[in-house]
Structures are given as C-alpha cells and as structure tokens.
C-alpha positions as CSV (number, residue, x, y, z in Angstrom):
1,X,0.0,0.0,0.0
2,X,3.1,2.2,0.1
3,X,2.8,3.8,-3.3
4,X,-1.1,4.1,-2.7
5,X,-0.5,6.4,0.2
6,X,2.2,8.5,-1.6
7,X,-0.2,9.4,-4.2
8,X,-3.2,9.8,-1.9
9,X,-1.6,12.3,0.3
10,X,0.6,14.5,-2.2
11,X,1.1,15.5,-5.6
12,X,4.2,17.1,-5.9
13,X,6.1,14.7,-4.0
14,X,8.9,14.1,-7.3
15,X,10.9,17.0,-9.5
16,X,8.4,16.1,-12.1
17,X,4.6,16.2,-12.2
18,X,2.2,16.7,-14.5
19,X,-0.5,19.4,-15.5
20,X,-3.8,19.1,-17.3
21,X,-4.8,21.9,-18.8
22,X,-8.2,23.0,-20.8
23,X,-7.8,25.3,-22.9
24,X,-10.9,26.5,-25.1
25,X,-11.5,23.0,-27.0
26,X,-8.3,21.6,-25.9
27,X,-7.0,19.9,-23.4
28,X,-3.5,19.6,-23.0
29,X,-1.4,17.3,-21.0
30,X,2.1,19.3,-19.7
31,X,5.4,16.9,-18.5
32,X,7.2,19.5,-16.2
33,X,10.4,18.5,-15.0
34,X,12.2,20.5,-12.4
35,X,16.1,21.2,-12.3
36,X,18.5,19.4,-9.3
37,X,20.6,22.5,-9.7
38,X,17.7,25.2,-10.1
39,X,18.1,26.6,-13.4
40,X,14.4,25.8,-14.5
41,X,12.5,23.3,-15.6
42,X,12.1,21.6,-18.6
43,X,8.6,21.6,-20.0
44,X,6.7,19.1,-22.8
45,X,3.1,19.7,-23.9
46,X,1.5,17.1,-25.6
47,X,-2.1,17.4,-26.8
48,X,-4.8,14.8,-24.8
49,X,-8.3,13.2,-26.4
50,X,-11.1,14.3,-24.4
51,X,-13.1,11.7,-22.6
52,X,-15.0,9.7,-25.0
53,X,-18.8,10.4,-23.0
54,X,-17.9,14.6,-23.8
55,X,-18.7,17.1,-26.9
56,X,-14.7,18.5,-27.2
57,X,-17.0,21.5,-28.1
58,X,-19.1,22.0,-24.6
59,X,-17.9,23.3,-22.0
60,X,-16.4,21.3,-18.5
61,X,-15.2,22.1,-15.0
62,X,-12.3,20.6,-13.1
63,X,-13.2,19.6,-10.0
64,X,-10.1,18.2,-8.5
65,X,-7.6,15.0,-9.0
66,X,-6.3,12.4,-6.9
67,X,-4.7,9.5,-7.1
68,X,-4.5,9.5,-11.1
69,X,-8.0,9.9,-11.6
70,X,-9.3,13.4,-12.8
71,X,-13.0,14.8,-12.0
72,X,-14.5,16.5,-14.4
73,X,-17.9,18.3,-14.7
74,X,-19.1,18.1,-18.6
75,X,-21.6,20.9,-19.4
76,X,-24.1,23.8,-18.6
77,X,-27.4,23.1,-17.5
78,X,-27.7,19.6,-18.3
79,X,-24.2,18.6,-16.9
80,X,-22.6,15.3,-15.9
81,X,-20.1,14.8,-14.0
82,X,-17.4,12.1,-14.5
83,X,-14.2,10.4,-13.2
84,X,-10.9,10.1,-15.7
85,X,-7.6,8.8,-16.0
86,X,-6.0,10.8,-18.7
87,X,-3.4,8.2,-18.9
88,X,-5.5,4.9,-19.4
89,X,-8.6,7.0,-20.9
90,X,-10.5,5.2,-18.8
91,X,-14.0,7.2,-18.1
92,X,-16.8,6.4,-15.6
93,X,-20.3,8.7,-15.8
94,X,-21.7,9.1,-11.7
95,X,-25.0,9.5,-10.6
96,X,-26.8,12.7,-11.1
97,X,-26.0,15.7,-8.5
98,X,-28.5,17.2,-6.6
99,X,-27.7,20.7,-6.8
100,X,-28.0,20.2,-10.8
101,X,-29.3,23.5,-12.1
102,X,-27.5,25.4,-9.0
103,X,-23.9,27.3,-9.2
104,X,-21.5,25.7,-7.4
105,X,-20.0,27.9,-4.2
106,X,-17.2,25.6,-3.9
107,X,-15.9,22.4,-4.6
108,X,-13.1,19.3,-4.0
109,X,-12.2,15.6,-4.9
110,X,-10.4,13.2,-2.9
111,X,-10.1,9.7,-1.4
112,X,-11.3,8.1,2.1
113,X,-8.5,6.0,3.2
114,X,-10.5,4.7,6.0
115,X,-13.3,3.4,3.8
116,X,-11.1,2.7,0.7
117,X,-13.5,5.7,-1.3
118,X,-13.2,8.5,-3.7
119,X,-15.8,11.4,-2.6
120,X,-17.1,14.6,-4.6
121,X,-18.0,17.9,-2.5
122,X,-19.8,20.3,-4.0
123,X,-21.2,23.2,-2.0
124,X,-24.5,25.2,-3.0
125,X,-26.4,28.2,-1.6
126,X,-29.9,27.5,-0.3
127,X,-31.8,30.5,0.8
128,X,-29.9,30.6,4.5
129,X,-27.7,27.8,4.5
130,X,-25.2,26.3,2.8
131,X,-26.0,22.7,0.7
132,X,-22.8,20.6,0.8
133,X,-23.9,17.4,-1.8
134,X,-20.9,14.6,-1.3
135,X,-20.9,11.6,-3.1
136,X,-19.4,8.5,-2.5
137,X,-17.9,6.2,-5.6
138,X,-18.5,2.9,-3.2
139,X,-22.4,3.7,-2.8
140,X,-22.9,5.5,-6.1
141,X,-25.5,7.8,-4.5
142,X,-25.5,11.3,-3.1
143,X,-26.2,12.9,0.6
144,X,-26.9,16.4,1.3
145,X,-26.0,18.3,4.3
146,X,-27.0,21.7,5.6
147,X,-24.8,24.3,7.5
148,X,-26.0,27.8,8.9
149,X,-23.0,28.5,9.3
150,X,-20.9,31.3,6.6
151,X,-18.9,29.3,4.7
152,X,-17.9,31.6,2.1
153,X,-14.2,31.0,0.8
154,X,-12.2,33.1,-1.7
155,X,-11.0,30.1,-3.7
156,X,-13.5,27.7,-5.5
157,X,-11.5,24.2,-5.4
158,X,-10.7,22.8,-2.2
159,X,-7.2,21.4,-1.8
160,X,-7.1,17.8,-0.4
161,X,-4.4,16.6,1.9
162,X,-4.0,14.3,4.7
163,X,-7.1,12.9,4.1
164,X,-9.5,16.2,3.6
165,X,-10.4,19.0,1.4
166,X,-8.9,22.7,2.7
167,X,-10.4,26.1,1.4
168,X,-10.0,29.7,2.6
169,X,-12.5,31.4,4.5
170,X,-12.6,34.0,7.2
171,X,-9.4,34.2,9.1
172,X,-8.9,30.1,9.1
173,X,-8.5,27.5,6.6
174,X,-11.4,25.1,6.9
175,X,-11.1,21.5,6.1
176,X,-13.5,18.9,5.4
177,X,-12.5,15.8,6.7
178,X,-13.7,12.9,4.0
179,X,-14.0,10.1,6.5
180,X,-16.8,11.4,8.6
181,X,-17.7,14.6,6.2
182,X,-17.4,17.0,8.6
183,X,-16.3,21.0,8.2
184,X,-13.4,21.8,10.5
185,X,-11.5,25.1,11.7
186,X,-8.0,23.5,12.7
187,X,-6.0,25.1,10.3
188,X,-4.7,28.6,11.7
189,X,-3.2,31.0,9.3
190,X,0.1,32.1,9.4
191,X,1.4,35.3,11.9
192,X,2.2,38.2,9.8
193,X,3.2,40.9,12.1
194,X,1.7,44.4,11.4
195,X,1.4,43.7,7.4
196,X,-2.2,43.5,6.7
197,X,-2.3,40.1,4.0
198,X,-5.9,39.1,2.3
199,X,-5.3,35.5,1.4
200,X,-6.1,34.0,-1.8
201,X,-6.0,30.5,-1.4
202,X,-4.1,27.0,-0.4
203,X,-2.9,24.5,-2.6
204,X,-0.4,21.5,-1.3
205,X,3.5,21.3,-2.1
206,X,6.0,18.7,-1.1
207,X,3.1,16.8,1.5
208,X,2.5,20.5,2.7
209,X,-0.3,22.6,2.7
210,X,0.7,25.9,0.9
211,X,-1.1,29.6,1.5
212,X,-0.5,32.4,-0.6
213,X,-2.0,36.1,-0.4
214,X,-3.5,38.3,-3.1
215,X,-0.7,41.0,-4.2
216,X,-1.7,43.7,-3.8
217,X,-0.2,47.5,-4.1
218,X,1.1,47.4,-0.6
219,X,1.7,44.1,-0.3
220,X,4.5,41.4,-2.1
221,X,2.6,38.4,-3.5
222,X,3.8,35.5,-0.8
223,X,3.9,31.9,-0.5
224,X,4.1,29.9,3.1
225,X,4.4,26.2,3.7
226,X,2.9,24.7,6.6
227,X,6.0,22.5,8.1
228,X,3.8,20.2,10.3
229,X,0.5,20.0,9.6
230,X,-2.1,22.1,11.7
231,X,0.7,23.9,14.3
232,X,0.5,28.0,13.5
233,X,4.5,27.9,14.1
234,X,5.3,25.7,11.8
235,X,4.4,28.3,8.3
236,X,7.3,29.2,6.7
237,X,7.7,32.0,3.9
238,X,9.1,30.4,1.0
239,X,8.1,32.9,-1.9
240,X,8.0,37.0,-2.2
241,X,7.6,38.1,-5.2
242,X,7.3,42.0,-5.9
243,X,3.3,42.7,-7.1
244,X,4.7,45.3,-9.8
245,X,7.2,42.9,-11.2
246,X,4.7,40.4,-11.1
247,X,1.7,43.0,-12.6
248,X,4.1,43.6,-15.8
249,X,4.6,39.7,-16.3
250,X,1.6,39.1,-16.7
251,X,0.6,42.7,-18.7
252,X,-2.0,44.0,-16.6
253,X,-2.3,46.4,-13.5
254,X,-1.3,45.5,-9.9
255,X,-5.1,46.2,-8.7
256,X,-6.3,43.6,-11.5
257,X,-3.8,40.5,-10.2
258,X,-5.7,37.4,-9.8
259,X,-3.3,34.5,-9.1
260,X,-3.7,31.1,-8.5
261,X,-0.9,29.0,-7.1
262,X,-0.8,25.6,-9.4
263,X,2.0,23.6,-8.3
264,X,5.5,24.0,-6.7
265,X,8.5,21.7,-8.1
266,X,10.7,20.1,-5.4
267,X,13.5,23.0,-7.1
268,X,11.3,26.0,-6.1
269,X,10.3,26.7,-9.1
270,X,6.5,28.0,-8.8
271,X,3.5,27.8,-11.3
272,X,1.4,30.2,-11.5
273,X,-2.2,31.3,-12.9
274,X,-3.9,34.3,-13.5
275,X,-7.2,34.6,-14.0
276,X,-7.2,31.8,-16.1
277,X,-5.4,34.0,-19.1
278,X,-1.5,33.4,-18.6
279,X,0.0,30.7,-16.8
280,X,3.7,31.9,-16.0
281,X,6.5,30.5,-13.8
282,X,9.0,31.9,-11.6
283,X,12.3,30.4,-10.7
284,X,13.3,31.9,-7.0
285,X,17.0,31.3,-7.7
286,X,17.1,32.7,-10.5
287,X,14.5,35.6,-10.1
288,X,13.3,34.8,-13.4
289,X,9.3,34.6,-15.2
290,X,8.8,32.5,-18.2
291,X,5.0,32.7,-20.0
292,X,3.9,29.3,-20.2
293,X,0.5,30.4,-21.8
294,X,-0.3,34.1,-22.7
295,X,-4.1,33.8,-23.7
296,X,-6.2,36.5,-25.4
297,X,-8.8,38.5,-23.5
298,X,-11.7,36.1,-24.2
299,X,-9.6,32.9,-23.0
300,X,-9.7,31.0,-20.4
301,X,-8.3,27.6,-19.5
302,X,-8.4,25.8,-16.0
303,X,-5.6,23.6,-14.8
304,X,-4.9,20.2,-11.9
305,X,-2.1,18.2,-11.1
306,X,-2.3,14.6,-12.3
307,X,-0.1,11.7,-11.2
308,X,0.0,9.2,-14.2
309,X,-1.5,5.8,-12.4
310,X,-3.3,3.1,-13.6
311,X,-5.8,3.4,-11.0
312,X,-9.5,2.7,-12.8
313,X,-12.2,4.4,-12.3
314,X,-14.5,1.7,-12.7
315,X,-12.6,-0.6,-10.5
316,X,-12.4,2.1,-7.6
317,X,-15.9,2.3,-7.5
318,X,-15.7,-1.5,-6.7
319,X,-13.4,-1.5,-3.7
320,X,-10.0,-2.3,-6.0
321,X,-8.4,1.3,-6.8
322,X,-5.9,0.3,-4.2
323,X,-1.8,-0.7,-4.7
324,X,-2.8,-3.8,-7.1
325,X,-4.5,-1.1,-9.3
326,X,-1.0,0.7,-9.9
C-alpha cells in the first residue's frame, strides 16, 4: 500500500509532475520537469483526447484530481459529471448531482483512506444555508448536508491533503475531513506581524499545505508552507515576489492581479495562474518569469495536477483502486 498512500496524500512529491490543462476546445497534457541545480524546468506539452462520454465543443469544469484519476464536470445546465484517468482513458459517468441547475460555491475531490472511497463535494447556496452534496464512488449515491454557518471562501476548489479538502474562509482554513464529512476550523493562518495580508487560497507542495495572499499595491505576493500539519508555528515564507514585477509579467495592473498558485516543483520553481489567461512560472533562484501560456482576453483555460497511475475508475468504485490497481 506504500505507493497508494504517496499518491493519496501528495502531488508534488517528485521533481516532475504533471499538468492538465483546458484550454478552449483543448486539453492539454504538460510533463514539467524540475532542475536538481535550479536553473528551470524543462517543459513538454502534448495534446490529450477528451473523454469519449464529452462534446470537445461544450464546456467542463475541473473539479479536482487524486490518485491519477481526474474529476470533471461536462456541461451547462444539463451537466454530468465524470471520473478520468488521462493516462489509461479510462471514463466512468456518476450519478446525477443534486444541486443540478444550482452554481456551485465551492468544490473538492479526494479519497477516504479509511473506507477505501473517492468522494465529490460540492457546496451550493440554499436560501440561508449552505447545501454541501458529497458523493461517495462505493455507494454511487448522493447525501446532502445543511450548514448555517458562513462558509464563504475566496477560492473555488478545495485542496485535499492528509485525508481532507482545505479552502480559505474567514481568518482560518477550513477543512472537510472525507472520513466522517465533517467542516473543521483546525487550520490557523500564518502570523504576519503588522502587514495586513488578504489570502487568496491553499494549494499543497512537497506533502504540505501551501497559502498564498492576493498582491496587492502594498503588499508582495507570498507563498508559506505549513511544516507540520495544523501547528500556527510551523508556516514558513518560501516565496515574495514584488506585485509590480509580477503585474508587468503578466501585462496588466497591480489592482487587476488574480493569481492562482498551481503547483510548486521540489526546485522551487512556482506555477502560476492568473485569471485563467496566462499561466507563468518563476524560478526563486534565479528571479526569473517564463509565459507558459499568454491567452487573449476572451480565454480561459483551467488547470490540476495529475499523477500518471493506472488506478481505474471503474474498478475504484468497486473497492479495487488500491496498490494492485497501480
């Protein structure tokens, strides 16, 4: 079960990893390999077939990956959503959400170690609560929760690590543990002294959880790893990057910055999105910016982290997506 739980509990364990990225009809399958000595990475983009059960032409969703197997939502108002291994192709169609005709507040994939199962959040606004829908691959089936309480975050998909889902939301990161589906606060957010920080949103790195702010005129745009997992002391700056530098990179004002952190490479090397128009890196060693993608102003293109497994999607809903599945 030892390679099982490495790529359950991180993705960017290894210099290398892999992006999926869909971009207007295409989606695109990028091999990034980090530098031992720092000087960048190298990068090769091959182009993937969309699942066989999608229109290339209508419009999906990326909810989240794990494990090798990517969840997508395919369409508008009639949407399905599926699991997907871009490397074996292999495709499985789930049971109808819900929410259905409802926008999604926010959303996360992951895997149950306890019970052997991949769940689906998706959180929806009812008219004073919060719906959270999860569904569970072993039972094929649905179950709704309600929460009074505001669970508004600033990013849309959830970041799963040590065996939950984390998104932003006032003052804490809040985590939704898959094994007994239940919203936590345990997550504190780094000290900052007297420099007033609005966070953007986690992502993991290296079996971390990762936090980064929105740049701002005043403020750098930041990076922290969490060391140890849920002590305050433990978050560690490992990224500043100056907000005008960064504003120019991406050729637009520092007020209209909208960054997404993507992945991390064990070199340092960061990847970063914004606003779903240019995805640029930056090598800390070398201070330097390369544009991976510079879209045009009516683009857009989403991006996850894959591991390449042969982990089945049809299988896992059967109890076997476990070591023998790899």
């Amino acid at each position: 079960m030892t390679h099982l739980n490495n790529t359950v509990t991180g993705i960017n364990m290894n210099m290398n990893i892999n992006l999926l990225v869909s971009h207007n009809d295409s989606l695109l399958s990028m091999y990034c390999e980090g530098s031992k000595d720092g000087d960048g990475s190298h990068l090769a983009i091959k182009k993937v077939d969309h699942p066989a059960v999608m229109d290339p032409d209508v419009c999906l969703c990326i909810l989240g990956s794990c494990n090798g197997l990517v969840c997508l939502e395919i369409g508008d108002d009639n949407s399905i959503i599926i699991l997907w291994n871009p490397c074996t192709r292999e495709t499985k169609v789930l049971a109808q959400p819900p929410y259905h005709f409802q926008d999604k507040m926010f959303y996360g994939f992951g895997y149950d170690s306890l019970a052997g199962d991949y769940k689906i959040m998706l959180a929806t606004e009812g008219p004073s609560e919060v719906m959270m829908n999860v569904f569970s691959l072993k039972r094929n089936s649905w179950r709704t929760y309600e929460y009074l309480a505001d669970l508004r975050t600033t990013d849309q998909q959830g970041c799963f690590l040590k065996g939950a889902l984390h998104w932003i939301t006032s003052g804490t990161i809040t985590s939704l543990d898959l094994a007994d589906e239940e919203f936590k606060e345990i997550v504190p957010l780094p000290y900052c002294g007297n420099t007033d920080y609005s966070f953007g949103g986690v992502t993991s790195a290296l079996n971390c959880l990762c936090l980064y702010n929105d740049p701002t005129e005043d403020t750098d745009f930041c990076i922290w790893i969490m060391k140890e997992y849920g002590v305050k002391k433990s978050w560690t700056r490992v990224i500043k990057i100056s907000s005008e530098i960064l504003a120019q990179q991406v050729f637009v004002e520092v007020d209209e910055l909208e960054l997404k952190v993507v992945c991390i490479l064990e070199n340092g090397e960061v990847l970063m999105d914004h606003e779903g128009k240019v995805l640029v890196s930056y090598n800390p060693k070398t201070r330097t910016f390369r544009n991976i993608i510079n879209g045009k102003e009516d683009d857009e293109f989403q991006t996850t982290t894959y591991l390449e497994t042969l982990v089945s999607p049809v299988t896992a809903a059967e109890g076997g997506g476990g070591a023998n599945n790899l």
